[in-house]
Wavefront OBJ file of the C-alpha trace (Angstrom):
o trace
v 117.996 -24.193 -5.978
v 115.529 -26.465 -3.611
v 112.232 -25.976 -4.103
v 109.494 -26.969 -1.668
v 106.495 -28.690 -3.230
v 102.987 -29.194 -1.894
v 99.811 -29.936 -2.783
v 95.980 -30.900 -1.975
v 96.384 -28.568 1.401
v 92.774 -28.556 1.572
v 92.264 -26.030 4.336
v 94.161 -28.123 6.871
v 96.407 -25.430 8.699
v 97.827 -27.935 11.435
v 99.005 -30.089 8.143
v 100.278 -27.108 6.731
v 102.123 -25.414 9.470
v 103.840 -28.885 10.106
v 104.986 -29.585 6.602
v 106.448 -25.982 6.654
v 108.207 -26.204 10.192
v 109.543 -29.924 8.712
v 111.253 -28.060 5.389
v 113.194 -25.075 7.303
v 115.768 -28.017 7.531
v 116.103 -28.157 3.787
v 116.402 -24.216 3.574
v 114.125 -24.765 0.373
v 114.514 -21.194 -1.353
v 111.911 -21.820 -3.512
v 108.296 -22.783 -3.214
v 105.874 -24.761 -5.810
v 102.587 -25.101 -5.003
v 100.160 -27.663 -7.059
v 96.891 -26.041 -5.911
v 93.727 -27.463 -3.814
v 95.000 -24.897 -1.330
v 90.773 -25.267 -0.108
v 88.346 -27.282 -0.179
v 87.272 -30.594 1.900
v 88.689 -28.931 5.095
v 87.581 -26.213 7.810
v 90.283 -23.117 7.431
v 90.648 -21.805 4.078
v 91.558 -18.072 4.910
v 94.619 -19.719 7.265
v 95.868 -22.024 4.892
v 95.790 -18.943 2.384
v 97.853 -16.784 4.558
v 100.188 -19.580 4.866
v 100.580 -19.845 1.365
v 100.954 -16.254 0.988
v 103.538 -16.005 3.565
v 105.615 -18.554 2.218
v 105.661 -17.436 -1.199
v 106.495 -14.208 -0.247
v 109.623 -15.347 1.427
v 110.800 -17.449 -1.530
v 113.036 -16.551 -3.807
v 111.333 -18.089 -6.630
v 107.572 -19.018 -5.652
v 104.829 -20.586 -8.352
v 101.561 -20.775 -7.128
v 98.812 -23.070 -8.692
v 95.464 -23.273 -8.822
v 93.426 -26.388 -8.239
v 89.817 -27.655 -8.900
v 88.606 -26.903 -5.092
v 90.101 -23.495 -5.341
v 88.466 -22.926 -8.858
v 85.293 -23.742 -7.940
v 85.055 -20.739 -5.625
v 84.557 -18.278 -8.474
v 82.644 -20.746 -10.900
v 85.366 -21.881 -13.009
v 84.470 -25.372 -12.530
v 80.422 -26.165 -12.009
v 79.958 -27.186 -8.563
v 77.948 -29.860 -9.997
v 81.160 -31.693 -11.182
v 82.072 -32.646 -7.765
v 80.344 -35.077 -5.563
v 78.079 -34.624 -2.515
v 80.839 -34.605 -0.163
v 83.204 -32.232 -2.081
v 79.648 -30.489 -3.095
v 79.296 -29.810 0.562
v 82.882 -28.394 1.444
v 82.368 -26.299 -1.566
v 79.658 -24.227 -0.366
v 80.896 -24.156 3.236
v 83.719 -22.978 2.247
v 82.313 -19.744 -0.048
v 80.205 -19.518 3.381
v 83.389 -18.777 5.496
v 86.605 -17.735 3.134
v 87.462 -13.952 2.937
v 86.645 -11.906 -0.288
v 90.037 -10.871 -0.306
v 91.557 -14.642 -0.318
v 88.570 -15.917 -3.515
v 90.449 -12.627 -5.574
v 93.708 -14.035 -4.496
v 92.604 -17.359 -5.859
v 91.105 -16.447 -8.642
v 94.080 -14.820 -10.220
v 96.340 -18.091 -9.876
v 97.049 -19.914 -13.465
v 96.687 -24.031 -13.340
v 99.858 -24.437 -14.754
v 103.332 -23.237 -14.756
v 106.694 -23.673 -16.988
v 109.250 -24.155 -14.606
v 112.224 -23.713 -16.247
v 113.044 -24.887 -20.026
v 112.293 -28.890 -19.202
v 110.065 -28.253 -16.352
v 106.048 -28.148 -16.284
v 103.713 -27.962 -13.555
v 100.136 -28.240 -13.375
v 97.133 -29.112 -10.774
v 95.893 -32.336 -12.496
v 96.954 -33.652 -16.041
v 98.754 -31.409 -18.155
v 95.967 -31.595 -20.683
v 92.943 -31.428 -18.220
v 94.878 -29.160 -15.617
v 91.653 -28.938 -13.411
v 89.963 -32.206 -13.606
v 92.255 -34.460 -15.118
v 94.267 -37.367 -12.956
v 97.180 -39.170 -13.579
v 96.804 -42.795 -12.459
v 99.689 -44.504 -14.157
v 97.316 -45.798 -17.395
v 96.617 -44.413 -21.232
v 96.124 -41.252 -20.426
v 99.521 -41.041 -18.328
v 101.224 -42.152 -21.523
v 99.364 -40.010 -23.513
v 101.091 -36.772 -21.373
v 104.304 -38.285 -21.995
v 103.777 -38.417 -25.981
v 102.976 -34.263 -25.217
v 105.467 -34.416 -22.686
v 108.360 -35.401 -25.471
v 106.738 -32.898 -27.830
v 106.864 -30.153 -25.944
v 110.738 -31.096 -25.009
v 109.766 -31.377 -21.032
v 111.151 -33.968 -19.272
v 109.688 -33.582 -15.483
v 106.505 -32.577 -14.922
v 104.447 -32.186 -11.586
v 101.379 -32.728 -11.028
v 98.572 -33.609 -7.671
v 94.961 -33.981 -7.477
v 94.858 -37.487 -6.984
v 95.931 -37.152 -3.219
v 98.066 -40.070 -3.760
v 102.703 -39.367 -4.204
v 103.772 -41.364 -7.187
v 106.796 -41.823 -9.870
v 105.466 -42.570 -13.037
v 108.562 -42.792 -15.853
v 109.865 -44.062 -18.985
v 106.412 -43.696 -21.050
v 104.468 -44.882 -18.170
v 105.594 -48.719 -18.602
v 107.172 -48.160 -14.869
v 105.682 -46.595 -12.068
v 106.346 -45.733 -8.275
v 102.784 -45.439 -5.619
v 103.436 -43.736 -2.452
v 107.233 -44.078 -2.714
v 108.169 -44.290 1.033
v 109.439 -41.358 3.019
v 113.271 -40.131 2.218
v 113.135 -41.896 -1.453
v 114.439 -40.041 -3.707
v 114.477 -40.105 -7.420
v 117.624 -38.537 -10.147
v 116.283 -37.534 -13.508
v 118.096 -37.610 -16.378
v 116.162 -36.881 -20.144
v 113.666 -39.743 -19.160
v 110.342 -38.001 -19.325
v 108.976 -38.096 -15.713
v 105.553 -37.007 -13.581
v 105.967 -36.712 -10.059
v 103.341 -36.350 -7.362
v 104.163 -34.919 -4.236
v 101.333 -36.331 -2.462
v 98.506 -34.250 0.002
v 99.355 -32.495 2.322
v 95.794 -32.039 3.888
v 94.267 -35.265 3.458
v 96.275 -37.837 1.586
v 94.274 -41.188 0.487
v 97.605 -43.446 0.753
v 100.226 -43.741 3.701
v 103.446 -43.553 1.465
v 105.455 -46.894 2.072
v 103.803 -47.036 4.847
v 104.002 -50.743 6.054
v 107.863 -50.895 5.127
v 108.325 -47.499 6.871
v 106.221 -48.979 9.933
v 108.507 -52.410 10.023
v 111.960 -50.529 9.544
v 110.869 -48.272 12.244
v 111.028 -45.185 10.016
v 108.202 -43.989 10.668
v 105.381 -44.755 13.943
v 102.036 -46.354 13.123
v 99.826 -43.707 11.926
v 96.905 -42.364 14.548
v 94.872 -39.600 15.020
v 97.612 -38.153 17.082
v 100.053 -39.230 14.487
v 98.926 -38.829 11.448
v 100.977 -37.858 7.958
v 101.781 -34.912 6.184
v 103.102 -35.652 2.451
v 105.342 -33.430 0.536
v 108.601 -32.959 -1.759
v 112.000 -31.313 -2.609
v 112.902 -30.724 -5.562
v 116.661 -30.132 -6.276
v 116.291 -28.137 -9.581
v 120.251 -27.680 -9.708
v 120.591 -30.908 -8.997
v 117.740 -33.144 -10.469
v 116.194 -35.070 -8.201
v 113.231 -34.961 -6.005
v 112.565 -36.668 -2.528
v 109.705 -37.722 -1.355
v 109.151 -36.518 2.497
v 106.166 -37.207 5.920
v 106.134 -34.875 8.822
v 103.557 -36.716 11.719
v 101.014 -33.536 13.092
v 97.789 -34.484 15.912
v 95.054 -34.541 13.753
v 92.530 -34.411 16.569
v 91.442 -31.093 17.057
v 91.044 -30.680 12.696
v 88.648 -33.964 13.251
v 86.768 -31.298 15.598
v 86.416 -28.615 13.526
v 85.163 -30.748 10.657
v 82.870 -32.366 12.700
v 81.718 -28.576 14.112
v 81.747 -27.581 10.319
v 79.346 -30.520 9.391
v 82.511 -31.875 7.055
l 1 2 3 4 5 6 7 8 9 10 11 12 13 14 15 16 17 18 19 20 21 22 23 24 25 26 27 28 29 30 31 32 33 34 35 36 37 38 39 40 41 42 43 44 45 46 47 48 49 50 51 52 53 54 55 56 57 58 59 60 61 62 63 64 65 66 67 68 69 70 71 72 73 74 75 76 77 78 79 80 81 82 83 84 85 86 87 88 89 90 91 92 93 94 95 96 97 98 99 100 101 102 103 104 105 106 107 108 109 110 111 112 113 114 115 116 117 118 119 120 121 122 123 124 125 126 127 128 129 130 131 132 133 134 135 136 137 138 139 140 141 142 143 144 145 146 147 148 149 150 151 152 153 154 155 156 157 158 159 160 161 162 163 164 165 166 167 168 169 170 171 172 173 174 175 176 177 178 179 180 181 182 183 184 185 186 187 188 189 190 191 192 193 194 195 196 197 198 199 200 201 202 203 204 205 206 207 208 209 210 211 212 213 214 215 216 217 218 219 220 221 222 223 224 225 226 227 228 229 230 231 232 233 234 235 236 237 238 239 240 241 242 243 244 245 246 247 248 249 250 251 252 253 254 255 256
């Protein structure tokens, strides 16, 4: 089965929408999402029906919570974030539906896949707050990782797609769009990337100079997401462009 996987959606509908119009190609029947479904941007309630709407349809759907969404109902102090993310958090509890913090409130942080297959927000071990950066405490999930007989895991929250594998002595950054990765018993953590507001352009100035992909603008501006082939093992890394411009609006309406 193909799953598709997102995360860090961050109340960007017009990200969103785009990464889901991009995947009808792939006729993903499954759906994994990695959580931050709010936060940082100006439409939670959309983005929720979104998400609803697209699990629904799935055959197989897993849902995640992530710190953002977590913080709505005071499962994370507000005071762990910064000023900015501070900010989105109380405009957001100003302006989301009742209905949609019950919704998130229910989601777990992490998920077993199938029998080799884990999937959490952050870290594993931290699922809310922790990040996976390539370092210690990368290898450290891959010692649990082995001892819990799991060989892919995937994770988000640090806005940035990445291949980290073989004990976390090799590693892949913003693998370009359309690279794809087979996994064998290897332990390996794969980040999707953000959907809503991604902090790296994956392979972006190889992607630029092959002419895969246009310069990125305000009217062209990237999407980040995954398929996973469960039946098959491997994951691809994928960019849909969407016009970012009227989003850059809102936030600036929203004081974000």
């Amino acid at each position: 089965m193909k799953f598709l996987v997102v995360s860090d959606i961050h109340a960007n509908p017009e990200a969103l929408s785009a990464v889901l119009g991009d995947a009808l190609q792939e006729d993903c029947r499954g759906f994994l999402c990695l959580g931050d479904i709010t936060g940082y941007g100006p439409d939670p309630d959309a983005c929720v029906r979104l998400v609803l709407a697209q699990a629904r349809d799935a055959e197989m759907a897993f849902v995640l919570s992530g710190n953002h969404d977590a913080a709505l109902t005071g499962k994370i102090p507000v005071e762990w974030f910064n000023a900015h993310a501070q900010r989105s958090v109380q405009y957001t509890r100003s302006v989301i539906s009742e209905a949609s913090v019950e919704w998130l409130d229910s989601l777990e942080h992490t998920a077993r896949l199938d029998n080799a297959t884990w999937a959490s927000h952050g870290s594993p071990l931290e699922p809310l707050t922790g990040y996976l950066w390539g370092g210690l405490e990368t290898a450290i999930v891959f010692s649990w990782m082995t001892d819990s007989e799991f060989s892919l895991c995937f994770c988000g929250h640090t806005h940035e797609a990445a291949l980290y594998y073989g004990k976390a002595r090799k590693k892949v950054i913003a693998p370009a769009p359309g690279d794809a990765a087979v996994f064998s018993d290897v332990p390996a953590i794969v980040n999707p990337g953000s959907v809503g507001f991604p902090r790296t352009f994956n392979g972006a100035k190889a992607a630029v100079r092959k002419g895969r992909v246009p310069p990125v603008s305000r009217a062209s501006y990237p999407a980040y997401y995954a398929i996973w082939n469960q039946t098959e093992r491997t994951v691809s890394w994928r960019e849909v462009r969407y016009d970012r411009r009227p989003l850059e609006e809102r936030l600036s309406r929203a004081g974000l």
